[in-house]
C-alpha positions as CSV (number, residue, x, y, z in Angstrom):
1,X,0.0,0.0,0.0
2,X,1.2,3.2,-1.3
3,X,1.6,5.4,2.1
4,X,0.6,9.5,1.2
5,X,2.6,11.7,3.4
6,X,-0.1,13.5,6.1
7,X,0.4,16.8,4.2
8,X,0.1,15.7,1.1
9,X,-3.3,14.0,1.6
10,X,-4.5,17.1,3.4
11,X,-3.9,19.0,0.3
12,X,-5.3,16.5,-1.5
13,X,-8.7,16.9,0.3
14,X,-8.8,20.3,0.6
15,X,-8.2,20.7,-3.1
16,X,-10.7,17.9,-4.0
17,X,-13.5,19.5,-1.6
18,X,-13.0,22.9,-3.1
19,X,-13.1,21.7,-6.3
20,X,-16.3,19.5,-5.5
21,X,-18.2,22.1,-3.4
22,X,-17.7,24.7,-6.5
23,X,-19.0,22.2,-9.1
24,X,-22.0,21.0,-6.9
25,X,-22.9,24.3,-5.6
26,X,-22.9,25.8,-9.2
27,X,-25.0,22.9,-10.7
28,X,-27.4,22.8,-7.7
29,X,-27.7,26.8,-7.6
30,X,-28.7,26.4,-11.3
31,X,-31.3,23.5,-10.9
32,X,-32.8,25.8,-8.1
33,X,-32.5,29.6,-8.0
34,X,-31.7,29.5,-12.3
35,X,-29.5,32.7,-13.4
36,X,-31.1,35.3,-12.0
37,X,-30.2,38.3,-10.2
38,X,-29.3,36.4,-6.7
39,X,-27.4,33.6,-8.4
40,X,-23.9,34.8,-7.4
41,X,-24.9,35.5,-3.5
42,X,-27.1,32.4,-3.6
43,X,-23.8,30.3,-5.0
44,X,-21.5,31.2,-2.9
45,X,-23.2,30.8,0.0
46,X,-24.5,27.1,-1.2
47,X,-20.3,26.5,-2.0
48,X,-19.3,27.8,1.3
49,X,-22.0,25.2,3.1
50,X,-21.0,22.8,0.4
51,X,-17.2,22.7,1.6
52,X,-17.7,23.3,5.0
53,X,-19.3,19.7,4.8
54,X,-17.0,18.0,2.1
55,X,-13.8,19.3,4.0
56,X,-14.5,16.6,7.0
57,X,-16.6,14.1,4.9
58,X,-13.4,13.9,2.6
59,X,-10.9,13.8,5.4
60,X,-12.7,10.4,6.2
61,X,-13.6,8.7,3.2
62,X,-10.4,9.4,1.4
63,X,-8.3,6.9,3.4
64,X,-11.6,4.7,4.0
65,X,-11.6,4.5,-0.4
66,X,-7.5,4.2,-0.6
67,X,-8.3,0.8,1.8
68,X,-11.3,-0.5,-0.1
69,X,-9.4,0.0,-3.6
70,X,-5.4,-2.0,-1.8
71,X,-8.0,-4.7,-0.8
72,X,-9.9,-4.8,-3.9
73,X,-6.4,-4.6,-6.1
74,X,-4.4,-6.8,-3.8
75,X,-2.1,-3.7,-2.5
């Protein structure tokens, strides 16, 4: 099993939960409020929420998936 430095995989998650909460946020936004005149306070607001939430989520799963995929490939 290929062992990620801690800082590494905390950059790792912090750059894949920014990256997440911005495309969710903007999709969902969309889907809800459309483009309208409170889209860009609605948005960021819904990505702040968003990545407040995948920040911690990630920190967890992240390790929890590297496990499940050395077990599934025979790491």
């Amino acid at each position: 099993m290929n062992v990620v430095p801690d800082r590494a995989r905390l950059l790792f998650v912090a750059i894949m939960a920014v990256v997440m909460g911005l495309v969710m946020s903007l999709v969902m936004t969309l889907v809800n409020v459309g483009w309208s005149a409170t889209f860009l306070s609605s948005w960021f607001r819904a990505f702040w929420i968003g990545t407040s939430v995948a920040f911690p989520v990630a920190l967890v799963v992240v390790p929890l998936a590297d496990f499940v995929v050395a077990r599934t490939l025979g790491d």
